[in-house]
N, C-alpha and C positions, 0 to 999 in steps of 0.2 A: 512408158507408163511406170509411176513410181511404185516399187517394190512393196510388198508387206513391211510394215514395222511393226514388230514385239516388244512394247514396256515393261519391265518387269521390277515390281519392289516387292516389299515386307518388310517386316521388325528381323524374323530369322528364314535362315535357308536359301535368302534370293540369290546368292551365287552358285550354291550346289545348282539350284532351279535351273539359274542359266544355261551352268553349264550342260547339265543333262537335255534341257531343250534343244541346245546347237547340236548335241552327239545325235540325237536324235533326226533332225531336221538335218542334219548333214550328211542323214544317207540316201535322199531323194534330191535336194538343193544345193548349190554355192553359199553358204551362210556365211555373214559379216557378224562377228559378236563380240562382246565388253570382253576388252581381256583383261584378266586379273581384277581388281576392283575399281577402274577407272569409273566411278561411276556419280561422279559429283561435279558442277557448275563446269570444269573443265573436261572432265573425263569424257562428260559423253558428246559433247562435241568433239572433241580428238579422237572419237569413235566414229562417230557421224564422219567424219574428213576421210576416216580409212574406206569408205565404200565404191567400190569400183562399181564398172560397168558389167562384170563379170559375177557381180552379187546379186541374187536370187531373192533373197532375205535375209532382213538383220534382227538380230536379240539385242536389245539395250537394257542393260541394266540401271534402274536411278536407287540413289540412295538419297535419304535424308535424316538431318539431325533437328528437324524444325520446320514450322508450316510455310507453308506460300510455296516451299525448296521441288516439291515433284511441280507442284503447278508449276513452278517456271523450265523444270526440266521436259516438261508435257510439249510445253510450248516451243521450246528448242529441236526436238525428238518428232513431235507428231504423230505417236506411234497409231496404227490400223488397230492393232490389237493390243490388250493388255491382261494383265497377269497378277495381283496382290497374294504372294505366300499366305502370310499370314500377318495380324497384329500382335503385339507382344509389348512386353514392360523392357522396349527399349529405347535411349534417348531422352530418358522423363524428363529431363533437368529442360533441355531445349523444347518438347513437346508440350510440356506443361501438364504432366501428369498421361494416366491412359486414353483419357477421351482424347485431349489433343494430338497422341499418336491413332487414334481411331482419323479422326479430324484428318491432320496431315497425308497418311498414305490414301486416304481413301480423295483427295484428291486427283488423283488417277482415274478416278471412277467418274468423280466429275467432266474430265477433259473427255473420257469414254462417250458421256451421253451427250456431250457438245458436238463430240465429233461424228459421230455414229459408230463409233469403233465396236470392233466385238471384245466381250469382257469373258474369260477361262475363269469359272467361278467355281472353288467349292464349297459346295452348296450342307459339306458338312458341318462349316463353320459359323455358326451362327451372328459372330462377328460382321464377317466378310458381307452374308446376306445381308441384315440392319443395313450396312453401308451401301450398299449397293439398290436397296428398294425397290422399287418396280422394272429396272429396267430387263427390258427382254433381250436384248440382241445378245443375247449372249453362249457358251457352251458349256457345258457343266462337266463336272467330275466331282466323285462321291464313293461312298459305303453301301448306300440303301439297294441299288440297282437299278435305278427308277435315270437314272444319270444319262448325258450321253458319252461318258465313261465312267463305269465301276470299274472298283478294285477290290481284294482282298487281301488285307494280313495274311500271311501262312507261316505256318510252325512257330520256332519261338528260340529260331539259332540268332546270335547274332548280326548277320550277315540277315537285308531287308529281302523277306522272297513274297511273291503275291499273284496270286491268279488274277488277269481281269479280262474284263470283253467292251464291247461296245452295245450303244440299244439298239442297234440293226440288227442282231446277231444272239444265237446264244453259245456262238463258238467262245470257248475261255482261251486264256494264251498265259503260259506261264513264265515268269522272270525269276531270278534267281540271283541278286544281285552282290555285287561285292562292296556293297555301301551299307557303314553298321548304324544302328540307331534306328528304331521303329519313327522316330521324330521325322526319317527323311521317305517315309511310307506315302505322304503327301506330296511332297518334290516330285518323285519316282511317276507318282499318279500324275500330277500334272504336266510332267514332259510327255507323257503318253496321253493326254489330252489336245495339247498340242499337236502331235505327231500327226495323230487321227485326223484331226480337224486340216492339216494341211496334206491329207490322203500319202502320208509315207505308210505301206505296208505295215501290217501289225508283225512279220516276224522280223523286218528292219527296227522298227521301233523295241520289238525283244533282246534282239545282238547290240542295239546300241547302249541301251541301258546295262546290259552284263558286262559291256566291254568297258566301262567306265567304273576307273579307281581314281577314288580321290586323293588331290595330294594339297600343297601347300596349307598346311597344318588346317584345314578342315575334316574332322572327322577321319583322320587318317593312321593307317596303321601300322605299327614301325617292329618289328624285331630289334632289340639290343641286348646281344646277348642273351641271359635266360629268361630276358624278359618281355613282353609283350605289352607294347605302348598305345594308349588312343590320344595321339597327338591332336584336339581341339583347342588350339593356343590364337586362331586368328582373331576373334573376336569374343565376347560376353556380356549376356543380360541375364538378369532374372529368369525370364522363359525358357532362352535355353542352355542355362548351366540347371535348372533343373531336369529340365528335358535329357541334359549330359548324363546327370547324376541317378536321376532312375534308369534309365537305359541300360547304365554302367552296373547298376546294384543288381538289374535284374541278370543279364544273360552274361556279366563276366564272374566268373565265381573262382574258389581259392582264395590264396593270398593277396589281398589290392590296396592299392596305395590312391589316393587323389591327392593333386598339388592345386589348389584354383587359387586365380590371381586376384586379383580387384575387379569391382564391376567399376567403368566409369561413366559421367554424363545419366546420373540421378535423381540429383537435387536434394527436396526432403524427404526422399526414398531412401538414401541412400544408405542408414544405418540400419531401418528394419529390415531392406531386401539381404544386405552381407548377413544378418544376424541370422534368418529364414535360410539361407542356403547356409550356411554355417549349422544351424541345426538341423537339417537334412543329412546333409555328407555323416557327420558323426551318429543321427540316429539309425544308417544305414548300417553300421557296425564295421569300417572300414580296419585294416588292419592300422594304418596310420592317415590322419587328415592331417596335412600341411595347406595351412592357409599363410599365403602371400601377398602381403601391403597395408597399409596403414589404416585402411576402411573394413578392414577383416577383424587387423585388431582392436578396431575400437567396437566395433562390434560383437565381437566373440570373446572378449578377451576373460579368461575364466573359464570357457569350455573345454574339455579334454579332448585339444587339437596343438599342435605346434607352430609357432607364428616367426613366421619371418618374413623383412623386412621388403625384399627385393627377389628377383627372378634369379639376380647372380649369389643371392644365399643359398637360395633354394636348391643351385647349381651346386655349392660350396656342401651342403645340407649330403645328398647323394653321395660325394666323395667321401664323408666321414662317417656314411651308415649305408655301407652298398647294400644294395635290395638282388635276392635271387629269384626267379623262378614266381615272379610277381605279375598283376594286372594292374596296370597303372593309367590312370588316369589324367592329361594334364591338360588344363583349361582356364582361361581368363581373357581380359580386355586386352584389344593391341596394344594400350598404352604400358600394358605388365610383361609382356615381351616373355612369355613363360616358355616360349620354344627353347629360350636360354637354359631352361633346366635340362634339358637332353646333353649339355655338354658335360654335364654332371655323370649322366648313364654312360654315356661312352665312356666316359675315364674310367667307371669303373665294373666296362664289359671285359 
């Protein structure tokens, strides 16, 4: 009998998604899941290949920069269930603006009602619902309570914490996680939607999501020296380098530096989204905004921020005005390689 398969896309967050769904699902099952971002024309077949006889369930990640791209990965994949994070302003240039990233991922939904697959909807997003229309088979997650899983926000530390339960119940279960950014409060929720729906224990589904630190420059957090990094360097769009930058403004406080890179793959977005987060970052009243690449500066150029040209200035930039005792922010597209500015901090930890 062929095993559950989990589809999983969005604009932001479907890899944290992933991963927390596998940590999840991996303490009742043998999980097969996308490692690292293989998750395009190639990737998810050389995913699909790794499945043994010994695999319970698998997480597929698909990514896309453009329409028809999940439909054909649907097609490849099969998956029983699926999963849309979210939509977002990313990919404009290949999606042809928002509707067509509405368009494209919600492809998934389509292959969903062909197949009879079940759809993890949150039903807080008004987006997602539109897209998805009348179909029922589905399991929900949410705010309201009405869900067949809620969550709640709690406190307002950096670090994501949130009471939730399920609608059988009105026993609460609390988490406490070590993943920053209120942006990943929806992730968090739907690996625990997941979880539920394939009956792993709610205090399994609690230790797995605590036990999970992110790394490879996703939302991740670095000590150097006196300084305290949120390493977001793997990717960047509009959604969530804003999502980055209030997150940032709100729960890190002190002295804070942001370095953001270029956004790329926008089209004729692309000078008012740089200019819009360009005026974000500085009306936040950062100690220093350092924007990084040539779509920053043609966009901002004039605003009281400093512009450089490359990741390996910005690198350069560090070494001749060390930062102490700083909260720093660094974030932009893979194409801007902005990890490279940490070689900057360590020289001059």
């Amino acid at each position: 009998m062929r095993i559950p398969f989990i589809g999983i896309t969005g604009s932001n967050g479907k890899t944290t998604t992933k991963e927390l769904i596998s940590r999840v699902l991996g303490k009742k099952y043998q999980v097969h899941y996308t490692k690292g971002n293989l998750n395009n024309h190639i990737g998810v077949p050389l995913t699909l290949l790794g499945i043994t006889k010994s695999h319970e369930i698998a997480v597929i990640e698909m990514g896309a920069n453009h329409q028809k791209e999940i439909e054909l990965l649907c097609s490849i994949a099969r998956p029983t269930h699926v999963l849309i994070s979210n939509v977002g302003k990313a990919h404009l240039e290949g999606f042809g603006g928002f509707e067509g990233v509405k368009k494209g991922k919600g492809e998934m939904y389509a292959f969903a009602k062909n197949a009879n697959a079940t759809v993890f909807i949150n039903t807080d997003n008004e987006h997602l619902k539109e897209m998805l229309g009348g179909y029922t088979m589905t399991f929900s997650y949410g705010t309201t309570g009405n869900e067949d899983v809620s969550g709640v926000l709690k406190g307002d530390a950096s670090y994501v914490s949130l009471d939730w339960k399920t609608s059988d119940s009105d026993q609460m279960h609390a988490i406490n996680s070590h993943i920053t950014g209120t942006y990943n409060f929806e992730n968090i929720l739907s690996a625990i939607a997941v979880g539920t729906h394939f009956k792993v224990p709610a205090q399994d589904i609690c230790d797995a999501v605590e036990a999970y630190v992110p790394d490879n420059q996703r939302s991740q957090e670095i000590k150097v020296g006196s300084n305290h990094i949120i390493l977001d360097a793997y990717n960047a769009n509009p959604s969530s380098m804003e999502a980055a930058l209030t997150n940032f403004n709100k729960h890190f406080q002190g002295k804070r530096a942001v370095f953001l890179g270029d956004m790329f793959e926008l089209g004729e977005s692309a000078l008012s989204e740089h200019k819009r987060i360009a005026d974000l970052a500085i009306a936040a009243g950062f100690d220093h905004v350092i924007l990084v690449g040539p779509e920053f500066k043609k966009a901002a150029s004039g605003m009281n921020a400093i512009f450089l040209e490359n990741s390996k200035e910005a690198s350069q930039w560090f070494q001749e005005h060390p930062l102490q005792n700083f909260q720093i922010l660094i974030k932009g597209s893979r194409s801007s390689k902005m990890e490279l500015v940490m070689d900057g901090l360590k020289a001059t930890a």
